[in-house]
MMTF fields as JSON, N, C-alpha, C and O atoms, coordinates in Angstrom:
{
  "mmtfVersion": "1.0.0",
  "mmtfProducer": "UNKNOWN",
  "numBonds": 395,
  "numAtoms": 396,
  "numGroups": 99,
  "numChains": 1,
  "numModels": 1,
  "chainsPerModel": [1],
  "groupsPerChain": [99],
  "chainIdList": ["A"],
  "bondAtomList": [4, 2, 8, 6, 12, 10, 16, 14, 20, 18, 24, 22, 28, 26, 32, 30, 36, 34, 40, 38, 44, 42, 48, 46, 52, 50, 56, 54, 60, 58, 64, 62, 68, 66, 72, 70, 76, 74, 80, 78, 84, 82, 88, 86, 92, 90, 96, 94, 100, 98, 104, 102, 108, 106, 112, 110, 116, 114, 120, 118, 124, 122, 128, 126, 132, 130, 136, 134, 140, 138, 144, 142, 148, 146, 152, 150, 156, 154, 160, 158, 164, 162, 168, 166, 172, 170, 176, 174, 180, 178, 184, 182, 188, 186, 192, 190, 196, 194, 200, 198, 204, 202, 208, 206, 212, 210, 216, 214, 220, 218, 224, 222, 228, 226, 232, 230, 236, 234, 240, 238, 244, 242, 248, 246, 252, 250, 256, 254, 260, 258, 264, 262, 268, 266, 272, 270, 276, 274, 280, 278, 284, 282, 288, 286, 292, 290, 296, 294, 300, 298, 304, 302, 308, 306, 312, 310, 316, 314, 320, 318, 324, 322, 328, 326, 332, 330, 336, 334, 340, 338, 344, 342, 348, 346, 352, 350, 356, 354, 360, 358, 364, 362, 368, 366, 372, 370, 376, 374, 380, 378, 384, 382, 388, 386, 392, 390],
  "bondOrderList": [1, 1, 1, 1, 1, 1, 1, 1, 1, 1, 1, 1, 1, 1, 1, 1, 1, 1, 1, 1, 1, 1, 1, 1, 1, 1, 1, 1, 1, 1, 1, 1, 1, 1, 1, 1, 1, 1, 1, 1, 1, 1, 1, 1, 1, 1, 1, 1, 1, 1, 1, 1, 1, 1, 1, 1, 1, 1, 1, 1, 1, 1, 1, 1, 1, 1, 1, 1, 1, 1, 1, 1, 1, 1, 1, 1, 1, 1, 1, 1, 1, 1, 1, 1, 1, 1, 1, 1, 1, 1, 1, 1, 1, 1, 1, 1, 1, 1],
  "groupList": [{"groupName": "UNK", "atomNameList": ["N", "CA", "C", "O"], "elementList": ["N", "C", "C", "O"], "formalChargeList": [0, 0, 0, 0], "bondAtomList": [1, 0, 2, 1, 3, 2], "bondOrderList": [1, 1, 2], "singleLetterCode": "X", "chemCompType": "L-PEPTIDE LINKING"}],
  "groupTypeList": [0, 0, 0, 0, 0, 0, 0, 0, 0, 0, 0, 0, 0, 0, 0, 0, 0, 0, 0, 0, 0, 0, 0, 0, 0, 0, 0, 0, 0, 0, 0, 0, 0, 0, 0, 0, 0, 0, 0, 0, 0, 0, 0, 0, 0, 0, 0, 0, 0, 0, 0, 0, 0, 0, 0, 0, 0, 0, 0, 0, 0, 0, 0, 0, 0, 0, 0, 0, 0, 0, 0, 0, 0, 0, 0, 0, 0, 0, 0, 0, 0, 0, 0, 0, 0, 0, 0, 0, 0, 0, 0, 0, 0, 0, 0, 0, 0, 0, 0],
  "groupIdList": [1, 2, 3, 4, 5, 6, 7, 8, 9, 10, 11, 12, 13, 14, 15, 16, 17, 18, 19, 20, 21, 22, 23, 24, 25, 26, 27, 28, 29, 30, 31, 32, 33, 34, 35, 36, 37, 38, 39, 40, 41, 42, 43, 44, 45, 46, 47, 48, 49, 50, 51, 52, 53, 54, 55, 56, 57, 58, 59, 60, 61, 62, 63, 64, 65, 66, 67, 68, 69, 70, 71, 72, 73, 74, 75, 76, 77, 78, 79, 80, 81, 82, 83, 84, 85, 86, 87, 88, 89, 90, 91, 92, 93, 94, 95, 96, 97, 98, 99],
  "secStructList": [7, 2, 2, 2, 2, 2, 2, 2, 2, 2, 2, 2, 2, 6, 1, 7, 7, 6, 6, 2, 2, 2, 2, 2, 2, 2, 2, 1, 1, 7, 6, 6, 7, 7, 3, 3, 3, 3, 3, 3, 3, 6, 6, 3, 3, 3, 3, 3, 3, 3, 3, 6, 6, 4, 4, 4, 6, 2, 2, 2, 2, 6, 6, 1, 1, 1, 3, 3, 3, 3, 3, 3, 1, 1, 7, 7, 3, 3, 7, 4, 4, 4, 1, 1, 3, 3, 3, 3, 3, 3, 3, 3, 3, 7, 7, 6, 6, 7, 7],
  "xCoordList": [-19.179, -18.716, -17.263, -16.837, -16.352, -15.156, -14.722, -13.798, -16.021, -15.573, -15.934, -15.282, -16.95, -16.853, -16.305, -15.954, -16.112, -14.642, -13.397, -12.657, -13.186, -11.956, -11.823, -10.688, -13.066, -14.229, -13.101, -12.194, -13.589, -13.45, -11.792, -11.283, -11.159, -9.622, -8.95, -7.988, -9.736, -8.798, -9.36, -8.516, -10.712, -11.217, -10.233, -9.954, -9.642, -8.585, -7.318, -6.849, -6.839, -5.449, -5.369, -4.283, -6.388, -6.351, -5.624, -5.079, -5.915, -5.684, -4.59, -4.773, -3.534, -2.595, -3.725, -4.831, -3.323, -3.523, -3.633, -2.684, -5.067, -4.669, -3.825, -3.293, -2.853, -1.458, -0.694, -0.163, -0.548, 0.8, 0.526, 1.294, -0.939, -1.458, -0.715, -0.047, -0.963, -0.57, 0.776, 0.965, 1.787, 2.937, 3.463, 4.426, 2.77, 3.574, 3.018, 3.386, 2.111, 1.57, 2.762, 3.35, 2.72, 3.571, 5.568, 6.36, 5.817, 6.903, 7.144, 8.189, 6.004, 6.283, 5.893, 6.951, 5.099, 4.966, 5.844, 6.04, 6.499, 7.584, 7.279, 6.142, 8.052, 7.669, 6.894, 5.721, 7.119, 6.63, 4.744, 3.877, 4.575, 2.842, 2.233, 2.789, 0.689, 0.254, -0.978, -1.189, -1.724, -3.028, -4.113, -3.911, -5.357, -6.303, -7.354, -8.315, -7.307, -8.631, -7.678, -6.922, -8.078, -8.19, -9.455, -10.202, -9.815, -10.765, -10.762, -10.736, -10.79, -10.372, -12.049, -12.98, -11.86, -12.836, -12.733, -12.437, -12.853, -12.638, -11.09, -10.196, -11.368, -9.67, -9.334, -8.121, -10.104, -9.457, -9.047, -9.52, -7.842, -7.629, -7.835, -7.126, -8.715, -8.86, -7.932, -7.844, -7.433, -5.954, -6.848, -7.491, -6.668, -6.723, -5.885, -6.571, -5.317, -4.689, -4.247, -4.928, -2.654, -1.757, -0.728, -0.586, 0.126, 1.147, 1.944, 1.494, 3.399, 4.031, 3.851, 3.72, 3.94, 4.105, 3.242, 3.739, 1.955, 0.232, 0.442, 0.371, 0.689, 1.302, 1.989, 2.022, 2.991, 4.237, 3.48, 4.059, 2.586, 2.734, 1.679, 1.7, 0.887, 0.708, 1.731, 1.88, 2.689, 4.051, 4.531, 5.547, 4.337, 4.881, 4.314, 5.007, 3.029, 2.039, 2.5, 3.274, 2.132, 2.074, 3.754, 4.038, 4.508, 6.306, 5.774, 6.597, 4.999, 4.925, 4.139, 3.335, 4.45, 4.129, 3.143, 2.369, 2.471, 1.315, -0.032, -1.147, 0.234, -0.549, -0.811, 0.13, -1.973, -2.245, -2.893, -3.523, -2.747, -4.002, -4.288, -5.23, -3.331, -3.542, -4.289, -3.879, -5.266, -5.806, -6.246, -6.41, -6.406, -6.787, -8.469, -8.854, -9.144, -10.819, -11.127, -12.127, -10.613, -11.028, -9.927, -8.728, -10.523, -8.919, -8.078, -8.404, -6.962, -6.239, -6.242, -6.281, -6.202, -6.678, -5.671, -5.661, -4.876, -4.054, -4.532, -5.512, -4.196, -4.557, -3.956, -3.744, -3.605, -2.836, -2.153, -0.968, -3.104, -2.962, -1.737, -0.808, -1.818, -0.707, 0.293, 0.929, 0.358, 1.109, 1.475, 2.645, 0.285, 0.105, -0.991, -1.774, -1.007, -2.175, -2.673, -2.14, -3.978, -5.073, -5.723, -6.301, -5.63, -5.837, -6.381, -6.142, -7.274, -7.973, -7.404, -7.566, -6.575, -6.433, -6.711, -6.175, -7.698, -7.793, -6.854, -6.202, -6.73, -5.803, -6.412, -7.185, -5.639, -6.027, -5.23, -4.089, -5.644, -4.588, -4.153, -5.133, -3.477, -3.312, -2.046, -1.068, -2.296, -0.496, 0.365, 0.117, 1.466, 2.701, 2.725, 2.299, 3.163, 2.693, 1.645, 1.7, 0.75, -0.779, -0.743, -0.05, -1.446, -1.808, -3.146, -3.671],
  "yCoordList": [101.657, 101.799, 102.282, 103.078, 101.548, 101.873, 103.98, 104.737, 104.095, 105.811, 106.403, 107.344, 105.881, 106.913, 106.74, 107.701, 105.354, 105.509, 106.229, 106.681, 106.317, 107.267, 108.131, 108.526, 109.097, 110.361, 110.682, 111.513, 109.568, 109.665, 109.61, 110.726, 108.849, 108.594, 110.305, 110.945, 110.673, 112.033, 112.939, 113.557, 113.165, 114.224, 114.246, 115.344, 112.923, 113.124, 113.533, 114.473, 113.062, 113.332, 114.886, 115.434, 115.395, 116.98, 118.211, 119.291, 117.456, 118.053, 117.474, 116.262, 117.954, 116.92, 116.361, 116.898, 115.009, 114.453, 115.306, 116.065, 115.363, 115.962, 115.587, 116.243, 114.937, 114.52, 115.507, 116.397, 115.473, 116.35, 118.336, 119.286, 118.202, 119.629, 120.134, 121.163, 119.249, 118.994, 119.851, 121.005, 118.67, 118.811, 119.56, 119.949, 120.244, 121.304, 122.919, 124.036, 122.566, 123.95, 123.895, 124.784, 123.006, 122.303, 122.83, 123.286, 122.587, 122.802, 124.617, 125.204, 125.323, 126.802, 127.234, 127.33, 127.548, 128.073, 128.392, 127.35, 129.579, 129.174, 129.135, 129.52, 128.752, 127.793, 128.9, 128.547, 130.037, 131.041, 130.95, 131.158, 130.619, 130.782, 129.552, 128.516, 129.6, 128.144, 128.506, 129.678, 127.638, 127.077, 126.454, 125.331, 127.086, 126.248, 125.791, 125.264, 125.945, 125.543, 125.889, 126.848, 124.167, 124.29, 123.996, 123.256, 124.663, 124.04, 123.652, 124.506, 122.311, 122.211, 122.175, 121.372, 123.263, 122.824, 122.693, 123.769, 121.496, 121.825, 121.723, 121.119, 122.704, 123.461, 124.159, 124.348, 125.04, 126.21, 125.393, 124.304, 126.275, 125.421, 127.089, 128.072, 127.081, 127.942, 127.953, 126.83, 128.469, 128.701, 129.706, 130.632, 129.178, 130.253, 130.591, 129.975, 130.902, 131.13, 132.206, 133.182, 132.353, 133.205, 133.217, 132.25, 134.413, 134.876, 136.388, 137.488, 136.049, 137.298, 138.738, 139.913, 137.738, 138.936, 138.388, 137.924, 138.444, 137.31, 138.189, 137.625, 139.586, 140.121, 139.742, 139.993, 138.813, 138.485, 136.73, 136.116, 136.171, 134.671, 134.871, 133.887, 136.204, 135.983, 135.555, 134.458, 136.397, 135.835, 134.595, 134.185, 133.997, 132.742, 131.582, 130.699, 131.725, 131.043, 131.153, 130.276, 132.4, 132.274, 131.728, 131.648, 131.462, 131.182, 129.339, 128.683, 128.706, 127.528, 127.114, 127.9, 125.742, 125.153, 124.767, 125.066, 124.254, 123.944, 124.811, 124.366, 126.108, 127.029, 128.515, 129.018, 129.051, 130.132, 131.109, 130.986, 132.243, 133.162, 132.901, 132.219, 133.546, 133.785, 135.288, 136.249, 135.5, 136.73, 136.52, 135.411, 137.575, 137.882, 137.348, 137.427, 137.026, 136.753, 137.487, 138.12, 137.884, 138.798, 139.721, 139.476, 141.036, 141.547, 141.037, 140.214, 141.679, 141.044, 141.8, 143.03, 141.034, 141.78, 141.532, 140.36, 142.084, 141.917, 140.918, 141.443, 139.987, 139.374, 139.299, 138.226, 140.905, 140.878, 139.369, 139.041, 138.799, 137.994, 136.779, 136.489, 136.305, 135.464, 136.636, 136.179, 137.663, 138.769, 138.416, 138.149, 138.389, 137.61, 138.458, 139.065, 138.467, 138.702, 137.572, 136.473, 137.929, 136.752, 136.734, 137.754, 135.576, 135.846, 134.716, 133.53, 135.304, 133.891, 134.412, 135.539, 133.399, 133.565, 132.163, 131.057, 132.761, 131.623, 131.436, 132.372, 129.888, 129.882, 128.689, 127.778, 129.125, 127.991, 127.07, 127.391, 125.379, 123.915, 123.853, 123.221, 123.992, 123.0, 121.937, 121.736, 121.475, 120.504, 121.306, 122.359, 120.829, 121.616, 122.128, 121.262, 123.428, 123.631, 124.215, 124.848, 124.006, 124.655, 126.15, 126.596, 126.781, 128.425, 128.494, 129.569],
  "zCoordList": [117.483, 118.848, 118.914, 119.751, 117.661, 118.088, 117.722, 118.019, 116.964, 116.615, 117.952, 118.404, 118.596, 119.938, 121.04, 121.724, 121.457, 122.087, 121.82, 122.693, 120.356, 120.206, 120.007, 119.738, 120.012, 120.454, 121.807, 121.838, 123.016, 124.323, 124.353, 124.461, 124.299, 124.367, 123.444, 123.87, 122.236, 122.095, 123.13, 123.779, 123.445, 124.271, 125.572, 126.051, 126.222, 126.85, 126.659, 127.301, 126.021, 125.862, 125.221, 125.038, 124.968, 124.632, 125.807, 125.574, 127.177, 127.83, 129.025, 129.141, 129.928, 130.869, 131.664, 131.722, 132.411, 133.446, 134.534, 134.733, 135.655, 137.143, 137.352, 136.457, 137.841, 138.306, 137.614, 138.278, 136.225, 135.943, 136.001, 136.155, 135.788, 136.381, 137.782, 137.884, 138.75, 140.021, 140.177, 140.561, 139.654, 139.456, 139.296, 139.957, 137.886, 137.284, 137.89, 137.526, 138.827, 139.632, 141.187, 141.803, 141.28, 142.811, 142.384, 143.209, 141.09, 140.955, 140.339, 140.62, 139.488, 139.495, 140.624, 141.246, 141.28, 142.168, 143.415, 144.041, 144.048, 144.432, 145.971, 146.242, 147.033, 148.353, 149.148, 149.266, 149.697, 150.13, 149.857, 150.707, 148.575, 148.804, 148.932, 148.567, 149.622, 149.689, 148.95, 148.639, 148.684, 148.559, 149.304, 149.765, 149.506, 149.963, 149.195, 149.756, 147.685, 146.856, 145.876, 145.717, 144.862, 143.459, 143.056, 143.697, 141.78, 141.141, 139.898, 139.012, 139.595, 137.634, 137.058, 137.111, 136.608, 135.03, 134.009, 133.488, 132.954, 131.452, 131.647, 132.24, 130.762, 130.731, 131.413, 131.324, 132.565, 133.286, 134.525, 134.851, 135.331, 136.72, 137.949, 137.734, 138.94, 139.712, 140.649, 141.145, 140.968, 142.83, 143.343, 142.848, 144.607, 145.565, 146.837, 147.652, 147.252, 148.484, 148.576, 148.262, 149.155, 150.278, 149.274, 148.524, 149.19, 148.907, 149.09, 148.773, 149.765, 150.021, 149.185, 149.529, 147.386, 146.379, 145.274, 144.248, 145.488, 144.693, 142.991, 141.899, 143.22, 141.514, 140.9, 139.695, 141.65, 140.378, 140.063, 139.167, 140.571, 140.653, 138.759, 138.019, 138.275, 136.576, 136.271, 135.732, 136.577, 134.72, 135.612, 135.05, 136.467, 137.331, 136.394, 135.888, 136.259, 135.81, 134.695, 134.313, 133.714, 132.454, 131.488, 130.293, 132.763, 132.086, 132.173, 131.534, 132.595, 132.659, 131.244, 130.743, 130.606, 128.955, 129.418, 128.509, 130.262, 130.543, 130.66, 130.386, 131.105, 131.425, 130.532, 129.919, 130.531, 129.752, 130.352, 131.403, 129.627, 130.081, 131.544, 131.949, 132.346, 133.801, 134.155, 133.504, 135.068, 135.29, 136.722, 137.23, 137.274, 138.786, 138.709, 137.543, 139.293, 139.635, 140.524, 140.184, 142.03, 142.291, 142.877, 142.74, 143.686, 144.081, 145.25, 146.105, 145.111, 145.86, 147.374, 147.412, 148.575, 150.101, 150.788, 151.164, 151.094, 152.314, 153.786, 154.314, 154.33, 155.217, 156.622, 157.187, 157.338, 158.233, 159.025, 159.084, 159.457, 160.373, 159.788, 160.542, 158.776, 158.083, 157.139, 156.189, 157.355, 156.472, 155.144, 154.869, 154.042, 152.914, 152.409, 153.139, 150.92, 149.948, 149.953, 149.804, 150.174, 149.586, 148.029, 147.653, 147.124, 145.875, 145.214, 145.442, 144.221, 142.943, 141.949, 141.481, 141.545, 139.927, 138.768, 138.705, 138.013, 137.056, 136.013, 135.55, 135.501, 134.144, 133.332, 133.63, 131.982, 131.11, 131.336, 131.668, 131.209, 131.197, 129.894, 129.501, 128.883, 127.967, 127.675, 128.395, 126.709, 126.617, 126.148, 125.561, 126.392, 126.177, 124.584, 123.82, 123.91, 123.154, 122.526, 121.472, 123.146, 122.513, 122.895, 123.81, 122.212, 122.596, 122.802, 123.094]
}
């Protein structure tokens, strides 16, 4: 019993806490864009929302230790009405460190 519990306890700690995911998306991201959908899977974390300038928020993403391999999901649409790109971009979670 005690090997697969500690199966379970590394399978966690492989990856941050939602909370510090949170965090560390809440603190790069800069105030101008919002969000209306995350989605965590695994390891990937999905965004979706609004932003003035949705091209620069890859290397936004990819300058953070937490995050990897940022890419567009679909294209990006202008949304007159809030004068904003609308955008999905997926990324990898890992711990600080990992590639």
């Amino acid at each position: 019993m005690s090997g697969e519990g500690r199966f379970i306890i590394d399978k966690k700690r492989e990856r941050p806490a939602a909370v510090e995911v949170l965090s560390e998306l809440t603190r790069s991201l800069p105030d101008e864009n919002w969000l209306y959908r995350l989605r965590l899977i695994d390891q990937e974390l999905q965004i979706f929302g609004y932003s003035p300038n949705a091209s620069a928020l890859i290397s936004i993403i990819e300058n953070s230790p937490l995050f990897g391999s940022a890419q567009f999901r679909a294209p990006l649409t202008r949304d007159q009405r809030v004068e904003a790109e609308q955008f999905h971009i997926a990324f990898r979670v890992q711990r600080e460190g990992q590639q």
